[in-house]
C-alpha positions in Angstrom: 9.6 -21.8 39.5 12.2 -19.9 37.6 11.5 -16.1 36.9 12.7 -15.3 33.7 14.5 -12.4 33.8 15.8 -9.3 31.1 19.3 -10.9 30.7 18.2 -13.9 30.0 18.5 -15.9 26.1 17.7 -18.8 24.9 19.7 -21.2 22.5 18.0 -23.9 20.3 20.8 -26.1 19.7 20.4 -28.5 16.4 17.1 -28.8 15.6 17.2 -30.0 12.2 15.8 -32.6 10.3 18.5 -35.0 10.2 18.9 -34.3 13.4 15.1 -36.1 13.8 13.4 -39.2 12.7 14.3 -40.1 9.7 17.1 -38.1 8.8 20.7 -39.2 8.1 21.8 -38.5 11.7 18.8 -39.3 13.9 18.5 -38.6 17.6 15.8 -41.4 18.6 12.9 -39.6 19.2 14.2 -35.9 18.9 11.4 -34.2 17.7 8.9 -34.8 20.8 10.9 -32.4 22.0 9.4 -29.6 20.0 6.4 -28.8 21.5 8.0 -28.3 24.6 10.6 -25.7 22.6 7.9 -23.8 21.1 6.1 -23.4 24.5 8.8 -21.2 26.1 10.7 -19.9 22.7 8.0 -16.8 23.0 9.1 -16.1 26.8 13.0 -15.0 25.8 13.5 -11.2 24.5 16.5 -13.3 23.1 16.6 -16.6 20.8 19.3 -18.0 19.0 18.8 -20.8 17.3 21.9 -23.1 15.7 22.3 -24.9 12.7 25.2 -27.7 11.6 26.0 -26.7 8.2 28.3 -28.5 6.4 29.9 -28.5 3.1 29.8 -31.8 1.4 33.4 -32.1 2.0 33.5 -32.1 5.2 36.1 -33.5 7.8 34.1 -35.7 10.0 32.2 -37.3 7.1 33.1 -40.7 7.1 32.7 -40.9 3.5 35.3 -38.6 3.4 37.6 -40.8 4.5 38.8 -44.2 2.2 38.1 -47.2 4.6 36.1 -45.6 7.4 33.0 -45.8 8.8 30.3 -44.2 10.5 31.7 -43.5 14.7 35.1 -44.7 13.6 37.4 -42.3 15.3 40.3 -41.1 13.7 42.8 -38.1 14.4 42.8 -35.1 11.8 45.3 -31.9 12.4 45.7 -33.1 16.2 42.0 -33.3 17.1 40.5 -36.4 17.6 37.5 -36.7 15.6 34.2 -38.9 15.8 33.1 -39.9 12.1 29.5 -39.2 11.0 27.1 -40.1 8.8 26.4 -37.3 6.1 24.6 -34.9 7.8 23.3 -31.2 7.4 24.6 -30.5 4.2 24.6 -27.1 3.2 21.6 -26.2 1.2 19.9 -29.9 1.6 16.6 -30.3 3.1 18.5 -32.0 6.2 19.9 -29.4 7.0 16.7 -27.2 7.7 14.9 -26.4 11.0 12.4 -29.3 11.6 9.1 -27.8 10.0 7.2 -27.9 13.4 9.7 -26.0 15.3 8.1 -22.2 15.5 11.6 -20.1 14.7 9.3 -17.0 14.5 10.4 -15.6 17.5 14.3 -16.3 16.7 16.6 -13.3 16.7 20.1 -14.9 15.5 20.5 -17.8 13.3 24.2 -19.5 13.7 25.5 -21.6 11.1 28.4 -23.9 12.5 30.6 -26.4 11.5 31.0 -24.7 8.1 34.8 -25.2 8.3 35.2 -28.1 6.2 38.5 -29.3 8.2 37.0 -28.4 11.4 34.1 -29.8 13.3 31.9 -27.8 15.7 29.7 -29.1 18.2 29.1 -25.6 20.5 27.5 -22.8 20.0 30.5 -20.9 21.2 33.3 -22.6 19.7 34.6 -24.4 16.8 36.6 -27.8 18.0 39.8 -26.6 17.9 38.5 -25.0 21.4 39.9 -21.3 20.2 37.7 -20.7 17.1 35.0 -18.3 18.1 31.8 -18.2 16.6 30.9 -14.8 17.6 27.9 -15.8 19.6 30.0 -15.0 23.6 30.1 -11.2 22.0 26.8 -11.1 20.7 25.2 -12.2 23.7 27.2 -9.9 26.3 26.9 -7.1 23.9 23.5 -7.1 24.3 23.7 -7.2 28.2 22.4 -11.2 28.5 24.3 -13.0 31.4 22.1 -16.2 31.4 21.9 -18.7 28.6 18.8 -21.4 29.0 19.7 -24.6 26.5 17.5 -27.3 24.7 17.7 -29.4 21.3 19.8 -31.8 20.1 21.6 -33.7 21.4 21.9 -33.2 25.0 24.9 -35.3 24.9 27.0 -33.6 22.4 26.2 -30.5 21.2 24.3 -29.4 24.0 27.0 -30.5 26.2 29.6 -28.4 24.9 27.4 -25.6 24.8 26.8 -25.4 28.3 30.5 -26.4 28.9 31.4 -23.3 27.1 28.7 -21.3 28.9 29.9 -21.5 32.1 33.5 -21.3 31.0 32.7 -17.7 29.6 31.1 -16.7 32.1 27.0 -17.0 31.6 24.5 -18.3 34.3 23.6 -21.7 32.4 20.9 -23.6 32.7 19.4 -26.9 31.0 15.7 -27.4 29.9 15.8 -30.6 30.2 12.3 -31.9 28.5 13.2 -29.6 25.5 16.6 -31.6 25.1 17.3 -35.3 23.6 20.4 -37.1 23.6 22.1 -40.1 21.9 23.2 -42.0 24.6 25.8 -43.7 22.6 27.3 -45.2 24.8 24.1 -46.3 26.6 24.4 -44.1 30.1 26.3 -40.9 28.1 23.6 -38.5 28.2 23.6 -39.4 32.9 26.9 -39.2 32.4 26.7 -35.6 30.8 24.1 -34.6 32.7 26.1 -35.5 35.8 29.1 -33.4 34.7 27.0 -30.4 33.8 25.6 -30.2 37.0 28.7 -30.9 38.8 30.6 -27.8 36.6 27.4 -25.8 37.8 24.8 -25.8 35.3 21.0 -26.1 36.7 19.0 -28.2 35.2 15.3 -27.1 34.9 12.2 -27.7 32.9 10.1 -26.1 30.4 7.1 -25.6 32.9 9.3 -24.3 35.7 9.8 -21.1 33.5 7.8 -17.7 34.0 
């Protein structure tokens, strides 16, 4: 069992309806994950919960781009880019919590990815790896050292997340039955989960919290 202590937050990382079953960008699955989300949500003094929100014009849109396709890779100002499916649009219903996750006990909102030459898959920062969001000062201004992960997907944005995490600093840990990944390739989100491990995250589960 994990005590839960003062310093420590919890992030909600994507979970959004196109994010889920039957959006535009669906994890397979990705919303079975919300019970176990809204079991410990109320056990943090700190939640942050993180939303992609992008202008329609955005970079890694493959419709933005004459010829491509969706997970074509191309390279825009230096930075290797996956191309997406429109996704989390600004303003569209995609782009809105899923309606079962309870956000009632979320302190912070963060909008990323609203940059429309610049992707963002952590909650810390932009793709460019130097763009801050803010969310390494908010955190350690308020005195929280540990950062506890779930959502979507475990293999990308939660990755970087916890990537970031440790990089800055914070104790990070995964919840791993309140995260879903893609697992495109087939074997990426082991292969994630592997790495996060072996850079020193622990990976937990929602009923090992108290």
């Amino acid at each position: 069992m994990i005590r839960l202590s003062s310093k420590a937050a919890l992030l909600i990382v994507d979970v959004q309806i196109d994010f889920c079953p039957g959006g535009n960008l669906a994890v397979n699955r990705g919303d079975s994950i919300i019970p176990a989300i809204n079991s410990i949500s109320r056990k943090f003094t700190c939640v942050v919960a993180t939303q992609d929100w992008h202008p329609a014009d955005h970079i890694s849109f493959a419709s933005n781009h004459i010829g491509k396709k969706p997970f074509d890779r191309v390279i825009v100002n230096g930075i290797e880019q996956v191309l997406w499916p429109d996704h989390c649009v600004q303003g569209t219903d995609g782009a809105e919590f899923h309606p079962a996750l309870d956000t009632r006990n979320v302190r912070l909102i963060l909008r990323k990815g609203t940059n429309p030459e610049l992707d963002s898959y952590s909650a810390f920062f932009e793709n460019d790896r130097k763009t801050s969001t803010g969310l390494e000062y908010y955190l350690k201004g308020l005195g929280y050292g540990e950062v506890f992960l779930c959502g979507l997907a475990t293999d990308v944005c939660v990755y970087y997340t916890a990537l970031d995490a440790l990089r800055l600093g914070f104790k990070t840990f995964l919840v791993e039955d309140a995260s879903m990944g893609v697992d495109v390739p087939s074997g990426n989100v082991e292969r994630t989960k592997k790495d996060m491990v072996e850079k020193g995250v622990v990976i937990t589960s929602s009923c090992e919290l108290e």
